[in-house]
C-alpha positions in Angstrom: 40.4 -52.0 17.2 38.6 -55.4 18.0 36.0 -57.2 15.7 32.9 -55.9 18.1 33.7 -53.0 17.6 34.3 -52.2 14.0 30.8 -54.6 13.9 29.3 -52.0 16.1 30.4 -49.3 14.1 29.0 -50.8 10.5 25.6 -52.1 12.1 25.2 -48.5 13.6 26.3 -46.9 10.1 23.7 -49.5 8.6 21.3 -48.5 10.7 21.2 -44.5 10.2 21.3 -45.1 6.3 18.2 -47.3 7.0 16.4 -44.8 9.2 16.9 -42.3 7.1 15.8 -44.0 4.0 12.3 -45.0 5.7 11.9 -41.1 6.4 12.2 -40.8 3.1 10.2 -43.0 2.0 7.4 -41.7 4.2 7.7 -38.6 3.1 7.1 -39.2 -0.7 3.7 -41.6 0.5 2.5 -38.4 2.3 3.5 -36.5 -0.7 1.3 -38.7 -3.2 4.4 -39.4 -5.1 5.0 -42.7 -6.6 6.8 -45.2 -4.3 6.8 -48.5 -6.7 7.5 -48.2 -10.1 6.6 -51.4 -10.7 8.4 -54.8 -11.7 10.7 -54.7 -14.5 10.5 -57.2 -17.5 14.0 -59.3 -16.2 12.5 -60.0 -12.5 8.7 -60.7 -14.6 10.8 -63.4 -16.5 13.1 -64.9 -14.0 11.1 -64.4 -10.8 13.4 -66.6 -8.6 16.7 -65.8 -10.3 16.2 -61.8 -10.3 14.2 -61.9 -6.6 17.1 -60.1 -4.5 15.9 -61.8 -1.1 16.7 -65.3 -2.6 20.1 -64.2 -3.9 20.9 -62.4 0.0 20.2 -65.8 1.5 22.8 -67.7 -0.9 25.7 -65.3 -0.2 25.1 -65.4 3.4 25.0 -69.3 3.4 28.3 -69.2 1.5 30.1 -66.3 3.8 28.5 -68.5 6.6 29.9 -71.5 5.3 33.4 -69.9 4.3 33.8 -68.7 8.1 32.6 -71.9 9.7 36.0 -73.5 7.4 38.2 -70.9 8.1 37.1 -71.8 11.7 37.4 -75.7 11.8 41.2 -75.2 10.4 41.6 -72.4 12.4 41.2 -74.0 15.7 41.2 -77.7 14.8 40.8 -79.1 18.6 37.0 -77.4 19.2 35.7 -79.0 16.1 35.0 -82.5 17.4 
């Protein structure tokens, strides 16, 4: 199987779950039922080291990085 296509298959898996979660998660707003529970005392402590967003964008950076070296000694003539 090529790489597009097992990507293909896990962005349309990733996808579905996500529909299906927002469904969800409209349904229990039309319910009345209580979406946001609130922020928990680690994240109220350690707002930048227990935000989720920040942490996503430092292991894509690294898997970005690891790639782009993988990459430069994979095929050594296209990096200059």
């Amino acid at each position: 199987m090529p790489w597009w296509q097992a990507m293909l298959i896990i962005a349309s898996i990733a996808g579905v779950i996500s529909v299906i979660y927002s469904l969800q998660a409209a349904r229990d707003v039309e319910r009345g039922e209580e979406v946001d529970r609130g922020v928990g005392g680690n994240a109220v402590k350690h707002k930048i080291t227990a935000n989720p967003i920040i942490w996503s964008f430092i292991v894509f950076l690294i898997l970005i990085f690891i790639i782009t070296v993988y990459y430069i000694f994979l095929y050594p003539e296209g990096a200059y």
